[in-house]
C-alpha positions as CSV (number, residue, x, y, z in Angstrom):
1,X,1.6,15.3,-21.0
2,X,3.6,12.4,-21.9
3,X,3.1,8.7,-21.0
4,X,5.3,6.5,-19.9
5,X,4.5,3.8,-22.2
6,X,6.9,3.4,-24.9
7,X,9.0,-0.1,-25.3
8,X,12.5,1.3,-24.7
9,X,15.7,-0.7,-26.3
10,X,15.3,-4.2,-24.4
11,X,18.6,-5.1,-25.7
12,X,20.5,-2.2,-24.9
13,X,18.6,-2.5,-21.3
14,X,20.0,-6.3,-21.5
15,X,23.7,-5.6,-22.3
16,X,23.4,-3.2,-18.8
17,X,22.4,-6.2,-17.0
18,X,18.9,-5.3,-16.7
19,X,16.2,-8.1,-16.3
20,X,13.4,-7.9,-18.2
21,X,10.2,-9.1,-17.6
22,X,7.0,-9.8,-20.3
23,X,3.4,-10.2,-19.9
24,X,3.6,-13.2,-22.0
25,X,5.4,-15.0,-19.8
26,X,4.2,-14.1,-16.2
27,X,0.4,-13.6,-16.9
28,X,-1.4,-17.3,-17.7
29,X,-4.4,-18.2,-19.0
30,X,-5.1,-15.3,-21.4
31,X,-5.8,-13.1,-18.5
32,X,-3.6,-9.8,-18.5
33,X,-3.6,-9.8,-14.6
34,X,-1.8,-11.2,-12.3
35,X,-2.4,-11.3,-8.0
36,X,0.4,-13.0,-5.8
37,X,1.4,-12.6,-1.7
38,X,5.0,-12.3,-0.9
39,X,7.2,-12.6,1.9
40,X,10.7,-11.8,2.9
41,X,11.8,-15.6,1.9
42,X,10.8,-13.9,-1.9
43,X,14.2,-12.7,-1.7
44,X,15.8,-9.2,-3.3
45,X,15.6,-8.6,-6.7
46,X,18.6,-6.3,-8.7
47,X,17.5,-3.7,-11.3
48,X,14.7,-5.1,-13.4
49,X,11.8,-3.8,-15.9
50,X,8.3,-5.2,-17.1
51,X,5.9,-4.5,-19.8
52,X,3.2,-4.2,-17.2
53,X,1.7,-2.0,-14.7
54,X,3.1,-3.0,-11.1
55,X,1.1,-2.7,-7.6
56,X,2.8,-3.4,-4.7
57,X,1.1,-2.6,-1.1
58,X,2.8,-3.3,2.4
59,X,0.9,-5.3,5.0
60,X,3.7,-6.3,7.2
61,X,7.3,-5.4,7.3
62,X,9.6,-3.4,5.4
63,X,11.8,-3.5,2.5
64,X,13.8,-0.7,0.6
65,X,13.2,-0.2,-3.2
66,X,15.1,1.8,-5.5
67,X,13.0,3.6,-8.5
68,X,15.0,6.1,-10.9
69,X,18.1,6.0,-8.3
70,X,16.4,6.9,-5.4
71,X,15.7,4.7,-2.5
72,X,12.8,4.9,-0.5
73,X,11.5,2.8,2.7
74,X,8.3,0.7,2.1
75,X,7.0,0.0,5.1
76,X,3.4,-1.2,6.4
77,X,0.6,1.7,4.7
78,X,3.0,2.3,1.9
79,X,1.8,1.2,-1.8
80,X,3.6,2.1,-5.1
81,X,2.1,1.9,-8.9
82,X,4.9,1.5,-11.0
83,X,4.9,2.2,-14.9
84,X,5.9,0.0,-17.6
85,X,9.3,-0.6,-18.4
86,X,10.4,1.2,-15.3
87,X,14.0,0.5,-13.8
88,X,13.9,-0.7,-9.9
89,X,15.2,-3.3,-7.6
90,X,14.0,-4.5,-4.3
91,X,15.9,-5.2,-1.7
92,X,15.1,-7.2,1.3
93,X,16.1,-5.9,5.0
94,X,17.8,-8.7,7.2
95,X,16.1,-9.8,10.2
96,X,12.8,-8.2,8.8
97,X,9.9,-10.4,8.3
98,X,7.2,-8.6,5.1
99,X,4.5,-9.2,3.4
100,X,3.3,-7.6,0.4
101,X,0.0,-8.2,-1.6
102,X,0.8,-7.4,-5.3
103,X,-1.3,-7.5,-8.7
104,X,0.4,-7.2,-12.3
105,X,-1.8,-6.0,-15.2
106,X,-1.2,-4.3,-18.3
107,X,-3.3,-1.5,-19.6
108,X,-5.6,-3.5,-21.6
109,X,-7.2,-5.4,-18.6
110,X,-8.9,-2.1,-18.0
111,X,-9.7,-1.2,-21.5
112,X,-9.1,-2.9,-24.6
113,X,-8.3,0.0,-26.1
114,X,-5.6,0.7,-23.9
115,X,-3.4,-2.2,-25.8
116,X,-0.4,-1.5,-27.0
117,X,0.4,2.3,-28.0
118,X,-0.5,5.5,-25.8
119,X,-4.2,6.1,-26.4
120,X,-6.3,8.9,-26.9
121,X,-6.5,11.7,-24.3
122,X,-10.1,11.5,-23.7
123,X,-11.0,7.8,-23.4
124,X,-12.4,7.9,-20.3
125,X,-10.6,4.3,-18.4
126,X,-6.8,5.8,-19.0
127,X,-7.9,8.5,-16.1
128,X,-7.8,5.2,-13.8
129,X,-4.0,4.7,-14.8
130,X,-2.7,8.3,-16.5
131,X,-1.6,9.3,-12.8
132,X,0.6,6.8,-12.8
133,X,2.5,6.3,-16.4
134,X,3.2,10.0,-17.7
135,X,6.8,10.5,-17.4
136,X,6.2,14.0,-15.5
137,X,7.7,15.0,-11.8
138,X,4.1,14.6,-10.6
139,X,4.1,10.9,-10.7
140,X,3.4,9.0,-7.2
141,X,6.9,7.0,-6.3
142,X,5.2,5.9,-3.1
143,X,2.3,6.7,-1.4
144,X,1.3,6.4,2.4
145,X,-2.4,5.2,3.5
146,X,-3.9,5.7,6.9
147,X,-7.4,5.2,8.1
148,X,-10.2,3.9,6.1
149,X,-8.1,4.0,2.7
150,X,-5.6,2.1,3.7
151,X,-8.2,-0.4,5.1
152,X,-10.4,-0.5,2.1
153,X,-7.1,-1.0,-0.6
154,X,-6.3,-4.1,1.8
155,X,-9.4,-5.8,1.8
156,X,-9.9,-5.4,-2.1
157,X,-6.3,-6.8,-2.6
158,X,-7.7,-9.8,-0.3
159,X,-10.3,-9.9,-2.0
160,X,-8.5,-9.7,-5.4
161,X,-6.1,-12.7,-4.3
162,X,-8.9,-14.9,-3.1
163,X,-10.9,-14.1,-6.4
164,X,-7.8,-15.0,-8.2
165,X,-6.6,-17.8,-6.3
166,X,-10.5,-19.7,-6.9
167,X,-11.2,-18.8,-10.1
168,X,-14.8,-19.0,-10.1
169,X,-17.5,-17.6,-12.8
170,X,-17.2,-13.9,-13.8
171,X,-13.6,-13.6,-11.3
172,X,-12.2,-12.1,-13.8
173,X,-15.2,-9.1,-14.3
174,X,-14.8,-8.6,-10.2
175,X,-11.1,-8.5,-10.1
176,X,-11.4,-6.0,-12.7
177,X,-14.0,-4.0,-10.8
178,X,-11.9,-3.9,-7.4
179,X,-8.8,-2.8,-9.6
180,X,-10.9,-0.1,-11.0
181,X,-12.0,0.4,-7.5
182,X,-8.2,0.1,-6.4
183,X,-7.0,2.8,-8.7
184,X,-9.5,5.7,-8.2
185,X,-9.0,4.7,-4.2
186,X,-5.3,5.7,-5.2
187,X,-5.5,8.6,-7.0
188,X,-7.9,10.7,-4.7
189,X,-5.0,9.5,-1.8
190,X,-2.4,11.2,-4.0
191,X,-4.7,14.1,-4.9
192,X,-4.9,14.8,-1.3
193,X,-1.5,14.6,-0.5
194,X,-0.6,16.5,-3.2
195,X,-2.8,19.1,-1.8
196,X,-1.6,18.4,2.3
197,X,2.5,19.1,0.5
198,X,1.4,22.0,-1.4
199,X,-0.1,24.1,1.7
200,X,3.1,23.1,3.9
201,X,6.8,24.0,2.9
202,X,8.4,21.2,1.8
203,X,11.2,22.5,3.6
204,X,9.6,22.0,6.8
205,X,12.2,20.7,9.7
206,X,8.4,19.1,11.6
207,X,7.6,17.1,9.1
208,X,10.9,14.3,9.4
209,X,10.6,14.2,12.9
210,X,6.4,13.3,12.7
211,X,6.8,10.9,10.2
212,X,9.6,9.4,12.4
213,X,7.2,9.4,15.5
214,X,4.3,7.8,12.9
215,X,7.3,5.1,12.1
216,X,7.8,4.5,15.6
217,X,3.7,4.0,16.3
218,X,4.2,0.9,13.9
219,X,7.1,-0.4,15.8
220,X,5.7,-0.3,19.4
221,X,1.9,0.0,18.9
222,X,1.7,-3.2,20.9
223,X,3.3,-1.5,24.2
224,X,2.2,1.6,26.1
225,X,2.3,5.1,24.0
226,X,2.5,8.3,25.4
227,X,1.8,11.3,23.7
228,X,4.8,12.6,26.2
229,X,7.0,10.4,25.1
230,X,6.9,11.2,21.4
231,X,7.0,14.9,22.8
232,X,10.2,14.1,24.1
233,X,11.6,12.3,21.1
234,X,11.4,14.7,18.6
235,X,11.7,17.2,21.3
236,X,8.8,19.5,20.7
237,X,6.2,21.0,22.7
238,X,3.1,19.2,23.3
239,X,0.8,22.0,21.4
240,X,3.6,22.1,18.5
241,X,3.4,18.0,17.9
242,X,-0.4,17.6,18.1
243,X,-0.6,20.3,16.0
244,X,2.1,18.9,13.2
245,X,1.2,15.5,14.3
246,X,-2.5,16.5,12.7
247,X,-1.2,18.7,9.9
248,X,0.6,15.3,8.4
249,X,-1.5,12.3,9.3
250,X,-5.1,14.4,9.0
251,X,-5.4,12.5,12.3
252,X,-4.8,13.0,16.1
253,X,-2.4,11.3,18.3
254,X,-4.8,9.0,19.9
255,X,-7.0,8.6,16.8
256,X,-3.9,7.5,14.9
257,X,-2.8,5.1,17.3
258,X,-6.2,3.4,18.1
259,X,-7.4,2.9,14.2
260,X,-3.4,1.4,13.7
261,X,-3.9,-0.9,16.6
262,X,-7.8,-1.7,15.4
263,X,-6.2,-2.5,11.9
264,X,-3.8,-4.9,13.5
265,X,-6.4,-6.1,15.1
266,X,-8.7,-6.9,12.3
267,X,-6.0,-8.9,10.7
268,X,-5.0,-10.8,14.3
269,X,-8.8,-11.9,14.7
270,X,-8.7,-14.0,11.4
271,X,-6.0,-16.0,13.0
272,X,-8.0,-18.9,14.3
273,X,-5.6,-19.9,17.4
274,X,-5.9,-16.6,18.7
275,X,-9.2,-15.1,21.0
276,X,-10.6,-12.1,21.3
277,X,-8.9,-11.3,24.6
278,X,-5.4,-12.5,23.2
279,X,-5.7,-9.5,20.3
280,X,-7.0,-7.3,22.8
281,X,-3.7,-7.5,24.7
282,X,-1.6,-8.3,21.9
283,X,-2.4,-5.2,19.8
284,X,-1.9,-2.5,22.8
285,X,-5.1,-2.4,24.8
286,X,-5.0,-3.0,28.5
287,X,-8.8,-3.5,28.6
288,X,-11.4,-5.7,26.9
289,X,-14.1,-3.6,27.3
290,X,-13.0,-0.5,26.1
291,X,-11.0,-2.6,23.1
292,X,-14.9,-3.9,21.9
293,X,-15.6,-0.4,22.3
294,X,-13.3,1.5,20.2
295,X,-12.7,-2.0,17.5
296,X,-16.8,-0.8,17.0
297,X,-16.3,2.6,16.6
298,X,-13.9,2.1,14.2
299,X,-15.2,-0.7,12.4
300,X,-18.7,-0.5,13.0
301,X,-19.2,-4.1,14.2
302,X,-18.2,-5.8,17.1
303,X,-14.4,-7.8,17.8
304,X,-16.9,-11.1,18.0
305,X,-18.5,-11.0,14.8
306,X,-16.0,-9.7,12.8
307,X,-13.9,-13.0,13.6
308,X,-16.6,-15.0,12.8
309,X,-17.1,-14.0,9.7
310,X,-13.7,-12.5,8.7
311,X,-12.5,-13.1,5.6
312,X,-10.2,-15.8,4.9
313,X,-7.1,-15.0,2.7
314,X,-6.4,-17.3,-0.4
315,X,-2.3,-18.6,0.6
């Protein structure tokens, strides 16, 4: 297997108009992480490298980036790990609002021993990153997170930024346990899609059309949804979509819309301004009751105490 971790010829890269970006100058403090929130005011950004490992995870919005001259749409769920000295761009989509939690670290935040050159096979912390920097077909360019994973990689990014943001003693031992944390979170996801692709053709005309009607859940979760009414977009039987529908997400219908519109929630009820009635109603529900009900079936605790003590983001 061969990693992705070799300095390529920066000044060849240069002369092609090719931004590069070190450690040295975009990690302060001697600390070879970095943990930042961005929004679409960040701007686009034309084809670019870095000497570090990149993380980027979508809470809000969409954006397109480009990776080894493919495109591919980011949109809320989606979180990429990019090797060093990777070429991309990002571009920003007009009229889209985003926000995107990112960390920057290079191998040896992890492990010491991962600085500088590949290291050996069988030290045990390059399992956290090897996924992600060998230069074979298998690595993840973008992966989607549903359910409890995708819940559990946004509050340690919170959690990260807010640890980063204050500084206090030993931040930097617990943002390098939540990375850790992070990364094995991110390679059992792959894992399992990898497995999910490998049992379905990947020539199989059901899967555009669900991912579409999973698109279009994110778009209008905040209005009535009817599983008819995806029927009749992707124009499929009602046994054929619940069945794809499943075969995709690993969810149901319902199940998928009511833990999107509970993690919608979760992030509506830090807003102080808002109550617990306004989410109810902004995220989809029709009904307090039965919102309380399924936010604590999903969540385990109720809408009330979660907003009381929900975490508060470091800006």
């Amino acid at each position: 297997m061969a990693i992705h971790w070799l300095e390529p010829d920066i000044a060849e890269c240069t002369r092609k108009g090719i931004a590069y970006f070190t450690s040295e100058l975009e990690m302060t403090n001697g600390l070879p992480c970095k943990m930042y929130r961005i929004t679409e005011k960040f701007g686009s950004l034309s084809d670019h490298m870095h000497d570090y490992l990149q993380i980027w995870y979508v809470s809000k919005g969409e954006f397109i980036h480009t990776l080894y001259g493919q495109k591919y749409r980011m949109v809320q769920g989606n979180i990429f790990v990019l090797p060093p000295y990777s070429v991309h761009r990002v571009e920003m989509i007009p009229g889209k609002e985003l926000e995107v939690l990112g960390c920057e670290f290079m191998p040896a935040f992890i492990n010491e021993r991962l600085d500088g050159k590949p290291a050996e096979p069988n030290l045990f912390d390059l399992s956290f990153i090897e996924r992600f920097i060998t230069t074979e077909d298998s690595v993840p360019l973008k992966i989607t997170l549903t359910g409890s994973s995708d819940l559990a990689v946004k509050e340690l990014l919170t959690e990260m930024l807010a640890e980063y943001g204050s500084r206090g003693p030993f931040f930097d031992i617990l943002l390098k346990a939540n990375l850790l944390k992070l990364l094995a979170i991110l390679n059992r996801e792959h894992a399992d899609q990898g497995k999910l692709k490998s049992s379905s053709s990947s020539s199989d005309p059901y899967r555009e059309p669900i991912l579409e009607s999973v698109q279009y859940i994110h778009d209008h979760y905040d209005q009535p949804l009817w599983l008819e009414e995806l029927c009749a977009r992707t124009m499929m039987s009602r046994t054929n979509f619940c069945r794809r529908f499943k075969e995709v997400t690993g969810r149901t219908f319902s199940q998928y819309l009511a833990n999107y519109r509970i993690r919608m929630a979760m992030r509506l009820l830090t807003e102080p301004e808002l109550t617990i009635t306004d989410v109810c109603f902004k995220v989809g529900f029709n009904e307090l009751s039965y919102f309380c009900r399924i936010f604590k079936k999903y969540t385990g605790t109720t809408p009330a105490y979660y907003k009381k003590n929900a975490f508060k983001t470091v800006d």
